[in-house]
PDB file of N, CA, C and O in Angstrom:
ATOM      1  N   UNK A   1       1.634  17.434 -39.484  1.00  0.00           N
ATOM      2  CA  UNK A   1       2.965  16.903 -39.613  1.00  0.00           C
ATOM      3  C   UNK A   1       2.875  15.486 -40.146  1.00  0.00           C
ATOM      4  O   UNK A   1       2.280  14.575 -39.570  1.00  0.00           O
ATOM      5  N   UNK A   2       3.552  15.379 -41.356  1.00  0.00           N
ATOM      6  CA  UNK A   2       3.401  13.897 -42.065  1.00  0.00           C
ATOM      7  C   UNK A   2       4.763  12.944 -41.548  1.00  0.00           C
ATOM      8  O   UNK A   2       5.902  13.367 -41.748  1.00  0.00           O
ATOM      9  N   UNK A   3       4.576  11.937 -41.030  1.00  0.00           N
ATOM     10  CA  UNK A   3       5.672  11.309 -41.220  1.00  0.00           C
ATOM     11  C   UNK A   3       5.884  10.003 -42.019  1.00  0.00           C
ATOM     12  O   UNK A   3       5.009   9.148 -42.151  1.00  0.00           O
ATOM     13  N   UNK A   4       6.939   9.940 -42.461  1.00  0.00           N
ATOM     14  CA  UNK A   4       7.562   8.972 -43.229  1.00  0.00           C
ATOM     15  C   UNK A   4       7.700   7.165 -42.667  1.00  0.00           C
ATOM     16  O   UNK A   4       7.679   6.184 -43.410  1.00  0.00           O
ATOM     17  N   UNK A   5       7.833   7.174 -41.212  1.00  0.00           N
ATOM     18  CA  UNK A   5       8.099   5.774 -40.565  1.00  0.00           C
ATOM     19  C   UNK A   5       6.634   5.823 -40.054  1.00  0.00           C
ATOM     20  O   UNK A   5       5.990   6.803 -39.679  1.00  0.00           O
ATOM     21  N   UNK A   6       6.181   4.198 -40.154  1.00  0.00           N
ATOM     22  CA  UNK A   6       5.450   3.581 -39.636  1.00  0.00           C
ATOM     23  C   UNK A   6       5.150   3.061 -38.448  1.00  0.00           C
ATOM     24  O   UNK A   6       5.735   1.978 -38.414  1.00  0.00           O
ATOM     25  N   UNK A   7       4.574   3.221 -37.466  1.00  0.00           N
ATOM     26  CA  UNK A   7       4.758   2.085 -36.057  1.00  0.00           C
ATOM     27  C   UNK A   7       4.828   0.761 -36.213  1.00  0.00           C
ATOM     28  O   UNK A   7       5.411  -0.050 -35.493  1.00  0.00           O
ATOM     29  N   UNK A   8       3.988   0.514 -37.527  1.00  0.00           N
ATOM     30  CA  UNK A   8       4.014  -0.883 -37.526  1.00  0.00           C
ATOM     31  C   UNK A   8       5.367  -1.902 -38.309  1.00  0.00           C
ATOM     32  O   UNK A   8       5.408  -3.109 -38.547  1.00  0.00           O
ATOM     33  N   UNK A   9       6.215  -0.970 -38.514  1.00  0.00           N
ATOM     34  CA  UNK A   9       7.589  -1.697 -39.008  1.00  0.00           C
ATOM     35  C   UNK A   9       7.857  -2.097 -38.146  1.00  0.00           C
ATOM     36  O   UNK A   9       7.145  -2.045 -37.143  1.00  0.00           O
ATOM     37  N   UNK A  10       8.956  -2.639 -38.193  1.00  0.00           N
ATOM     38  CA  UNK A  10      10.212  -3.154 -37.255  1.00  0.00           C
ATOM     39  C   UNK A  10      11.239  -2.291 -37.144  1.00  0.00           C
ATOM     40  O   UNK A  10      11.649  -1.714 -38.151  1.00  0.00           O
ATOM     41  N   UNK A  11      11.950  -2.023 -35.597  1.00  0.00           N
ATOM     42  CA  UNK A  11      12.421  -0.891 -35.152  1.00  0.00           C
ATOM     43  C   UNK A  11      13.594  -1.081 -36.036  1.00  0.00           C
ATOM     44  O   UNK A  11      14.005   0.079 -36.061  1.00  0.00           O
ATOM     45  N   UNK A  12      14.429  -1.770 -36.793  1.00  0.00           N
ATOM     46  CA  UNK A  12      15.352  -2.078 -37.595  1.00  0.00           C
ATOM     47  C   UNK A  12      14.624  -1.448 -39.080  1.00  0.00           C
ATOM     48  O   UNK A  12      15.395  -0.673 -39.647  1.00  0.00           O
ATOM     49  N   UNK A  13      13.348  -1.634 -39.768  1.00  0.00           N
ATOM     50  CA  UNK A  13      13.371  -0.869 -40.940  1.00  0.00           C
ATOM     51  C   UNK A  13      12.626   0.521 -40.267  1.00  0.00           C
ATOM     52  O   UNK A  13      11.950   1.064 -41.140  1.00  0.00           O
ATOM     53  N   UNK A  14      12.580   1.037 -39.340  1.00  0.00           N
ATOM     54  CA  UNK A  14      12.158   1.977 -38.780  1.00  0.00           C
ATOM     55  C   UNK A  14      13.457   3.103 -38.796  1.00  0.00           C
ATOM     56  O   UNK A  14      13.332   4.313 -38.984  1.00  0.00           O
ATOM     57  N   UNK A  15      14.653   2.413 -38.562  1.00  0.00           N
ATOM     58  CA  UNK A  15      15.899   3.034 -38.439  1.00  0.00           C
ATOM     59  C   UNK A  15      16.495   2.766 -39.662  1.00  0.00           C
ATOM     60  O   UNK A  15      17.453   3.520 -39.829  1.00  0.00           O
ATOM     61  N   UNK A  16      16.283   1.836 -40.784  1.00  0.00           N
ATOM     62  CA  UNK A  16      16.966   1.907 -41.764  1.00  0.00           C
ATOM     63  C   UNK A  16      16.364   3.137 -42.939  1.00  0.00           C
ATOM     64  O   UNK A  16      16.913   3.539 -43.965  1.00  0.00           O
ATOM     65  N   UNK A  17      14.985   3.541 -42.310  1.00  0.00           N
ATOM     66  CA  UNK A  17      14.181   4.257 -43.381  1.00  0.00           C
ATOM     67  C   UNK A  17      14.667   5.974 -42.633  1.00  0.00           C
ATOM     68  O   UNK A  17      14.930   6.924 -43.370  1.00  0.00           O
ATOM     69  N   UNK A  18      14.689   6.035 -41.709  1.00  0.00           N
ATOM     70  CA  UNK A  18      15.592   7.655 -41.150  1.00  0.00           C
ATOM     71  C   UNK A  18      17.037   7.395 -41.663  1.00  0.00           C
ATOM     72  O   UNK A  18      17.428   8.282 -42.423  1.00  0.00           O
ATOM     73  N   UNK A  19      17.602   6.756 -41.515  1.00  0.00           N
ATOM     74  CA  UNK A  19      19.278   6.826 -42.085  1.00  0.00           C
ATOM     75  C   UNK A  19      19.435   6.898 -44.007  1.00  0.00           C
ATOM     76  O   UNK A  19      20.339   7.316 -44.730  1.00  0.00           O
ATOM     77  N   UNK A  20      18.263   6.355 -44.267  1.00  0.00           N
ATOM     78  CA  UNK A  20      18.259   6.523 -45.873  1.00  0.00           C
ATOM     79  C   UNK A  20      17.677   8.195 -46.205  1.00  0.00           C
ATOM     80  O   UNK A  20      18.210   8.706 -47.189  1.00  0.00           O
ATOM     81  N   UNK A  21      16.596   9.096 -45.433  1.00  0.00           N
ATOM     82  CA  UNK A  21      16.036  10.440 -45.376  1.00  0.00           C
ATOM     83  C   UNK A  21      16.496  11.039 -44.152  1.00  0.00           C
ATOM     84  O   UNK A  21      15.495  11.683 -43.840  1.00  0.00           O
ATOM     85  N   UNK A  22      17.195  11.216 -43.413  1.00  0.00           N
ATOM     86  CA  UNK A  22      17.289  11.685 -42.207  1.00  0.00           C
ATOM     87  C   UNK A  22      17.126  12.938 -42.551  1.00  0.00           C
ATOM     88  O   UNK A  22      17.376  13.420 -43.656  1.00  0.00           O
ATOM     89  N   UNK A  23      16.570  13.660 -41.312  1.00  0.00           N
ATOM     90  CA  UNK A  23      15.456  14.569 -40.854  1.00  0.00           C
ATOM     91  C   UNK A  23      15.203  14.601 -39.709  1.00  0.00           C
ATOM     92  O   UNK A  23      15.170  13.526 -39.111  1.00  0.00           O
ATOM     93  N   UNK A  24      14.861  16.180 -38.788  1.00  0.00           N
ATOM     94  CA  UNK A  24      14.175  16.318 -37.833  1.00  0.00           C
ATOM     95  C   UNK A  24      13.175  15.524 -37.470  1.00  0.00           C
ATOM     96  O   UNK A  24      13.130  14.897 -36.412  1.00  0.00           O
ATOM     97  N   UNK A  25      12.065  15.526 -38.629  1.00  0.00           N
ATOM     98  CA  UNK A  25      10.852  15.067 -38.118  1.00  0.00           C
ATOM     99  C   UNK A  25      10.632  13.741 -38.542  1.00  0.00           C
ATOM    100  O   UNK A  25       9.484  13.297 -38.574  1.00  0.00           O
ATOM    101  N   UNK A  26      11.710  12.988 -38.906  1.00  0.00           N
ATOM    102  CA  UNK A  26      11.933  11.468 -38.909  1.00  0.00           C
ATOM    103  C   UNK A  26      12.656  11.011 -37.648  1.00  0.00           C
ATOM    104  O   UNK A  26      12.532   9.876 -37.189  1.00  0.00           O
ATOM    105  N   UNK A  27      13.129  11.603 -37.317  1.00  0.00           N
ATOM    106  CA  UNK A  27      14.202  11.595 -35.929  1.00  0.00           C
ATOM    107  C   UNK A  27      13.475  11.597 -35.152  1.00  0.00           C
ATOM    108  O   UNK A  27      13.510  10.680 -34.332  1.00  0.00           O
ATOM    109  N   UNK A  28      12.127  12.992 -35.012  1.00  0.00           N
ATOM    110  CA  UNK A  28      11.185  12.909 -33.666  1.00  0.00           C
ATOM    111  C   UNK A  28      10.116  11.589 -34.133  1.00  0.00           C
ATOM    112  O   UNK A  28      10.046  10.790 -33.199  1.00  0.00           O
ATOM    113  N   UNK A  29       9.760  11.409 -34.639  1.00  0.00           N
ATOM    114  CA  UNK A  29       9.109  10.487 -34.804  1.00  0.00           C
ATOM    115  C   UNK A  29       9.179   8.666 -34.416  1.00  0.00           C
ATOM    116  O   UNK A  29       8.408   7.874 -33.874  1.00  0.00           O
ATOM    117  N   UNK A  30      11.009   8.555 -35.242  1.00  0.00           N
ATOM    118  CA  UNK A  30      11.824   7.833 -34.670  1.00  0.00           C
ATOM    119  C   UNK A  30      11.997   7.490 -33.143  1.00  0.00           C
ATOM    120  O   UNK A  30      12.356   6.385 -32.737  1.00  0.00           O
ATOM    121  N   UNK A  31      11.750   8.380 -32.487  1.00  0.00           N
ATOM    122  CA  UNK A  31      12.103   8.896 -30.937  1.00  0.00           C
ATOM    123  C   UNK A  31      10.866   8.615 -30.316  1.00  0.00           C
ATOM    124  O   UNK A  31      10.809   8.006 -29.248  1.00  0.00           O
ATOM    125  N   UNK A  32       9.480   9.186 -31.167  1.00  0.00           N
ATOM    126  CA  UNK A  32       8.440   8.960 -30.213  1.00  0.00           C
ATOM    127  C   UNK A  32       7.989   7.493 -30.465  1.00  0.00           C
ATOM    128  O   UNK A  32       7.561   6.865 -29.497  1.00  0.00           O
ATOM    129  N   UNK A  33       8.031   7.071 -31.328  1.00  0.00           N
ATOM    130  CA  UNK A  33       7.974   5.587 -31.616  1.00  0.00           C
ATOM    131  C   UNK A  33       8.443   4.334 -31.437  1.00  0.00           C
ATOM    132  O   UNK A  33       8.199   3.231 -31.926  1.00  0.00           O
ATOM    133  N   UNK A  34       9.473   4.943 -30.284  1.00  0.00           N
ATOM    134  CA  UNK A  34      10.233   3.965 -29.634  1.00  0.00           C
ATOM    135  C   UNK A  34      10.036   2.735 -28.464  1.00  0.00           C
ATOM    136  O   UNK A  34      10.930   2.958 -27.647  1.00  0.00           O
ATOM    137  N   UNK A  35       9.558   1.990 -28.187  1.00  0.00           N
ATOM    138  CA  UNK A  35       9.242   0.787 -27.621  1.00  0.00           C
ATOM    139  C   UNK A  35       9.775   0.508 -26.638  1.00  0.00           C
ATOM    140  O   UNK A  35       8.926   0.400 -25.753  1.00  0.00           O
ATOM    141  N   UNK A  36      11.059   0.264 -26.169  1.00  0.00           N
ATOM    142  CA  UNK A  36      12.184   0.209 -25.066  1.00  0.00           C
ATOM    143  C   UNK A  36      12.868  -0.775 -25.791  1.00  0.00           C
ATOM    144  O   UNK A  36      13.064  -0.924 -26.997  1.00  0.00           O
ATOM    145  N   UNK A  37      13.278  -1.592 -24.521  1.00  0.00           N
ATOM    146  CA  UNK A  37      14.336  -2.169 -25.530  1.00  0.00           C
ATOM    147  C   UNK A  37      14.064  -3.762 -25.756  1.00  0.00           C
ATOM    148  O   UNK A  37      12.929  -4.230 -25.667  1.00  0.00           O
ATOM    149  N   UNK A  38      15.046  -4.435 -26.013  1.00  0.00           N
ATOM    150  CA  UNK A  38      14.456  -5.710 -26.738  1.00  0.00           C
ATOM    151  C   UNK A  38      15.862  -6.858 -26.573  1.00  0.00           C
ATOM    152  O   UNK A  38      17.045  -6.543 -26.443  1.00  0.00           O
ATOM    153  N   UNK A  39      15.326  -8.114 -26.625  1.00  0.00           N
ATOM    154  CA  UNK A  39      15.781  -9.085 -26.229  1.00  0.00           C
ATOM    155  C   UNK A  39      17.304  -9.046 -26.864  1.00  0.00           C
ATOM    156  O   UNK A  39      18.263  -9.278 -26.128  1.00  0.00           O
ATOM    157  N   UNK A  40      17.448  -8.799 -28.000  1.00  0.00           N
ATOM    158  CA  UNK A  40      18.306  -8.850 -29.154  1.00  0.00           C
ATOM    159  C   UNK A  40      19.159  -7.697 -29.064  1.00  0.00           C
ATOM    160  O   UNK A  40      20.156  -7.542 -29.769  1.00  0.00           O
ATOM    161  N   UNK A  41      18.717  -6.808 -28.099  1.00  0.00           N
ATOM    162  CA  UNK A  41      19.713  -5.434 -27.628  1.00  0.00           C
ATOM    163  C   UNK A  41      20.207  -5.418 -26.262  1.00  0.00           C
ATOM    164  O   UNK A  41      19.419  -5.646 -25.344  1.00  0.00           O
ATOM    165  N   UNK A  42      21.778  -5.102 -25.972  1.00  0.00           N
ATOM    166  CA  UNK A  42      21.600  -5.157 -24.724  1.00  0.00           C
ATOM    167  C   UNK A  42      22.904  -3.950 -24.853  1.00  0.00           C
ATOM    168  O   UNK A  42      23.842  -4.081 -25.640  1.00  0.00           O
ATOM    169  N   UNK A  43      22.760  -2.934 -24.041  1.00  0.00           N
ATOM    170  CA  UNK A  43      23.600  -1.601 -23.953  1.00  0.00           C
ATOM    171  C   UNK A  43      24.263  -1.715 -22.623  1.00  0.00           C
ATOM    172  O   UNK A  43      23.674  -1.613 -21.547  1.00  0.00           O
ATOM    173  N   UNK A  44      25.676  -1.960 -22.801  1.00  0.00           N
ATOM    174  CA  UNK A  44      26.873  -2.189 -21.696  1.00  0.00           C
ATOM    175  C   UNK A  44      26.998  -0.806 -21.663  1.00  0.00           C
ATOM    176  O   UNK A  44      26.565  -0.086 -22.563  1.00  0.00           O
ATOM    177  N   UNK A  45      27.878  -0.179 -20.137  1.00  0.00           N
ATOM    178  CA  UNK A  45      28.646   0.800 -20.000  1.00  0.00           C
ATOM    179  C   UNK A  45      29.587   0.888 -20.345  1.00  0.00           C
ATOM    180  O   UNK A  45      29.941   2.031 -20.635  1.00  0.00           O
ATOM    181  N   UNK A  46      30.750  -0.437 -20.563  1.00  0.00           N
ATOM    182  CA  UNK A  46      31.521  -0.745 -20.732  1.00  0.00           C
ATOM    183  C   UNK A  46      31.933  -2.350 -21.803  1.00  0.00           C
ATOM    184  O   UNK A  46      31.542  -3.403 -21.300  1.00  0.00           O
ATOM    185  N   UNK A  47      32.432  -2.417 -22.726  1.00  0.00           N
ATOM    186  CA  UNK A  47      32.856  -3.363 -23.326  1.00  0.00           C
ATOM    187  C   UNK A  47      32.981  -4.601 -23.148  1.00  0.00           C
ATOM    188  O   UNK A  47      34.050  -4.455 -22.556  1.00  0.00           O
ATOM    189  N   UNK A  48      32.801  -5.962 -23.131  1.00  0.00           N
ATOM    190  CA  UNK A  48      33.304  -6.615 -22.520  1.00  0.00           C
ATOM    191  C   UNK A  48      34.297  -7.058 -23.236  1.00  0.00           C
ATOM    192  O   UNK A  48      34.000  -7.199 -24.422  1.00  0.00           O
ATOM    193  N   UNK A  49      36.172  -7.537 -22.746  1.00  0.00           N
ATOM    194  CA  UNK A  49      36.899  -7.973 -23.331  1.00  0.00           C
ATOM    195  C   UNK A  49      36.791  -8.897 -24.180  1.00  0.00           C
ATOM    196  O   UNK A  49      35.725  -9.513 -24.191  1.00  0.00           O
ATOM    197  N   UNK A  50      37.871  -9.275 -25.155  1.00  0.00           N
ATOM    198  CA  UNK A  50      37.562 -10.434 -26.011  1.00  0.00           C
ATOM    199  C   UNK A  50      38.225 -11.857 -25.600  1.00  0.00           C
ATOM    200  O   UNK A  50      38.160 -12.997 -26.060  1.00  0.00           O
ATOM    201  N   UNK A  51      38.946 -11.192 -24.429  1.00  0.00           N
ATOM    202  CA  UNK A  51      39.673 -12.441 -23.381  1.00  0.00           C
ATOM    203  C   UNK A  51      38.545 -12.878 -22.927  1.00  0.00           C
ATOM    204  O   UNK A  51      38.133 -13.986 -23.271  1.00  0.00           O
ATOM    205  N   UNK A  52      37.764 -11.975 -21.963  1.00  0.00           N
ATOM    206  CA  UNK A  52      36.713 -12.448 -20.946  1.00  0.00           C
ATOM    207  C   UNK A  52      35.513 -13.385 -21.796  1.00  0.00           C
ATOM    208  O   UNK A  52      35.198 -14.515 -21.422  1.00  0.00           O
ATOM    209  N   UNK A  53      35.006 -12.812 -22.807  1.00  0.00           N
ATOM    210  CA  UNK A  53      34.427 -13.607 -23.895  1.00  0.00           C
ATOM    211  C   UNK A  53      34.846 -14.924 -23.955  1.00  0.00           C
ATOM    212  O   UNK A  53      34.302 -15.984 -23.648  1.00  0.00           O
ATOM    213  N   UNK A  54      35.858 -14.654 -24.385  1.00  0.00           N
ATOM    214  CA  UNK A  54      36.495 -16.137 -25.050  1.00  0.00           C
ATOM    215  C   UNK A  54      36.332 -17.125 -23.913  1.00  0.00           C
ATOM    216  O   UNK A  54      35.665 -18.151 -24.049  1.00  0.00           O
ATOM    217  N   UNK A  55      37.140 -16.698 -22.443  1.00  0.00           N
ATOM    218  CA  UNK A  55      37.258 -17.474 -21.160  1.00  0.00           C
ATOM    219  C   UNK A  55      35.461 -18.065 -20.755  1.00  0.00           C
ATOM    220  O   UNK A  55      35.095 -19.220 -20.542  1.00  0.00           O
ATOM    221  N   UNK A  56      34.695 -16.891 -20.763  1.00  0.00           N
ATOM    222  CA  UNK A  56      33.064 -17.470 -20.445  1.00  0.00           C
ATOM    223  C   UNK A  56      32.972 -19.076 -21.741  1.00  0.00           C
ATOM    224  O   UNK A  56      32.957 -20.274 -21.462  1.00  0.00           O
ATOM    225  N   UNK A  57      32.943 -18.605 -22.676  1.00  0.00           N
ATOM    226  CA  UNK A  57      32.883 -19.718 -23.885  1.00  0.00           C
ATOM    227  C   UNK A  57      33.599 -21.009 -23.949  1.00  0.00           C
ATOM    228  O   UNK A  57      33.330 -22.001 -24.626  1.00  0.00           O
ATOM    229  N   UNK A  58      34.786 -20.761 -22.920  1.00  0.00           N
ATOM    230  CA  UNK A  58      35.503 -22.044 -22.586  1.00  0.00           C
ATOM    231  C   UNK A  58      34.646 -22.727 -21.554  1.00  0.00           C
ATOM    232  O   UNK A  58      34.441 -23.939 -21.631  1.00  0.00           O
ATOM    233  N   UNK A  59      34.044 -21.849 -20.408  1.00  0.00           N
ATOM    234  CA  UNK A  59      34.078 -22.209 -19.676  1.00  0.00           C
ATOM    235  C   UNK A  59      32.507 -23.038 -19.636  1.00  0.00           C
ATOM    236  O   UNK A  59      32.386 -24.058 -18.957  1.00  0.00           O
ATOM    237  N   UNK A  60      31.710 -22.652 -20.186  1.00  0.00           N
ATOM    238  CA  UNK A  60      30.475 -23.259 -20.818  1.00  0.00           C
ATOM    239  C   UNK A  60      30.717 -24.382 -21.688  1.00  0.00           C
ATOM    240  O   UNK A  60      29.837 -25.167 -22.040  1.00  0.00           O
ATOM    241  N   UNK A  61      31.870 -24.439 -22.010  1.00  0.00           N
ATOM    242  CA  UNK A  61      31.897 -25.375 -23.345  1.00  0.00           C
ATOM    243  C   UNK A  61      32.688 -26.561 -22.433  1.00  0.00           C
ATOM    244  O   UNK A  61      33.009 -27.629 -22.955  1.00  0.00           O
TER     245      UNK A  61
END
């Protein structure tokens, strides 16, 4: 099984190179090559408002 993504990219051209060929076996690959997660990502359950935003940013500022 050949694949197309590298480990040694960055998980950003890792995902830009499956969305340009997408495929099964860019997808599993994609999947097994996955790292966890990263400083620059952070996955809410929920949204945070753009009130509550704004109010934290006042309130720091």
């Amino acid at each position: 099984m050949s694949s197309n993504i590298k480990p040694s990219k960055s998980w950003k051209e890792n995902f830009a190179q499956f969305f340009e060929s997408p495929s099964r076996e860019t997808l599993r690959e994609l999947l097994r090559n996955h790292t966890g997660e990263y400083n620059d990502l952070d996955f809410k359950r929920e949204l945070v408002s753009d009130y509550e935003i704004a109010k934290d940013i006042l309130w720091y500022g």
